[in-house]
Each structure stands twice: as structure tokens, then as C-alpha cells.
C-alpha positions, 0 to 999 in steps of 0.5 A: 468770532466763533458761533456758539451754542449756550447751555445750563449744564444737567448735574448729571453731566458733572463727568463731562466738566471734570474731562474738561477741566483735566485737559484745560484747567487742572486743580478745578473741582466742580460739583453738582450743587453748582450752576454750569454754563457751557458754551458748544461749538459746532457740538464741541464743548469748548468753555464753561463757567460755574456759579458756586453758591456761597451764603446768600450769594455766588461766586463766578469760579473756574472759568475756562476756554479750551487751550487750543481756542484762546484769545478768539473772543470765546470766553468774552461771548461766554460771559456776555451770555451770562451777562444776560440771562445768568448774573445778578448784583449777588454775583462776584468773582475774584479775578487773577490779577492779570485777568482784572480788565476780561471781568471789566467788560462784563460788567465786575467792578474791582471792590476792598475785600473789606467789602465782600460779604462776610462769608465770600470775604473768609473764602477770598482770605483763605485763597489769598493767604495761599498765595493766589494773586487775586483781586475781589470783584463784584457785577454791577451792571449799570442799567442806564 
């Protein structure tokens, strides 16, 4: 696996994630209001991740590894970083459906989307009722 250099992201760099995500991930809009996790390689950015605050808790949202380096572990080592030092049993994500065992490994248990939290469960219907193939998910960790 690649060696990999983590980052909490300056909002003052938001232009750098909007390049990023034209190449890798159209249609993704980050905000400066949002927590960004970047992974470098050899000084290359070449994943992020943000934590969108939603109420009293946050949505893991528009993860994406750069096209040409998929499939190497990359986003695996991504989400093990924010396993340690970023997620919180606050934190979920509604996972495309085929991407439901990537979350497994770190830790997302599928939930009901009767089981979110009111405002993530109004978010997750809105997404879902366009058509997205989503699947709720929320980290817990378990610490035995």
C-alpha cells in the first residue's frame, strides 16, 4: 500500500477540494463550514473525505480517491485515519449501496432509516426519494 500523509484541511484551501472533486467526483460541493480530511501522496493530494455537520451530528459525505489510484487501499487507509483520530458514535453516512462493506471495515453498521436522527432521517429521504441507492449507516465502533 501507498504511503500516505493525513490533513485536516484549512477552509481557506476549499478551492483546492472543488479542483479535486471536478477531476474525481462531479456534482460533489464542499463548503467551508465542513471538517476535510485529505490524504497526500508523495505531496499529491489524492483523497478526501468531508464531515458535514447536521443537527447535533455529522454526515461522513463525499468521499473520493483520484480515479487513476482506485482499488489500492487508499481510501481503506483514508477511513482508518479518521477512524482513529476523527469519528465519533455522532457520526453516519449513507453509503451507495454497493459500497455497504467499504463502510463495514471501518466500523458503519447498516442502521432503518427510521433510526437516524430526525434531521439525518429528512436528509437521507430527500436523497433517497431522487433516486439515489442509498443505505443509512452509522460508526460504531466497538471497543472491546
Amino acid at each position: 500500500m501507498p504511503t500516505l500523509q493525513f490533513e485536516t484541511l484549512d477552509p481557506i484551501k476549499i478551492p483546492l477540494i472543488k479542483r479535486f472533486y471536478k477531476q474525481h467526483y462531479p456534482g460533489a460541493k464542499p463548503k467551508s463550514d465542513e471538517l476535510i480530511i485529505v490524504a497526500y501522496q508523495e505531496a499529491e493530494m489524492v483523497a478526501l473525505v468531508r464531515f458535514r455537520t447536521v443537527g447535533q451530528f455529522r454526515l461522513l459525505t463525499g468521499m473520493a480517491v483520484a480515479d487513476n489510484l482506485r482499488n489500492q487501499g487508499i481510501g481503506q487507509q483514508l477511513l482508518a485515519y479518521c477512524v482513529q483520530h476523527v469519528l465519533t458514535p455522532q457520526d453516519y453516512c449513507f453509503a451507495y449501496s454497493h459500497l455497504d462493506r467499504f463502510y463495514q471495515q471501518s466500523y458503519f453498521v447498516s442502521i432503518d432509516e427510521n433510526e437516524l436522527p430526525p434531521d439525518l432521517k429528512m436528509l437521507f429521504q430527500r436523497y433517497t426519494q431522487h433516486g439515489k441507492n442509498l443505505i443509512p449507516m452509522h460508526f460504531l465502533q466497538d471497543e472491546t
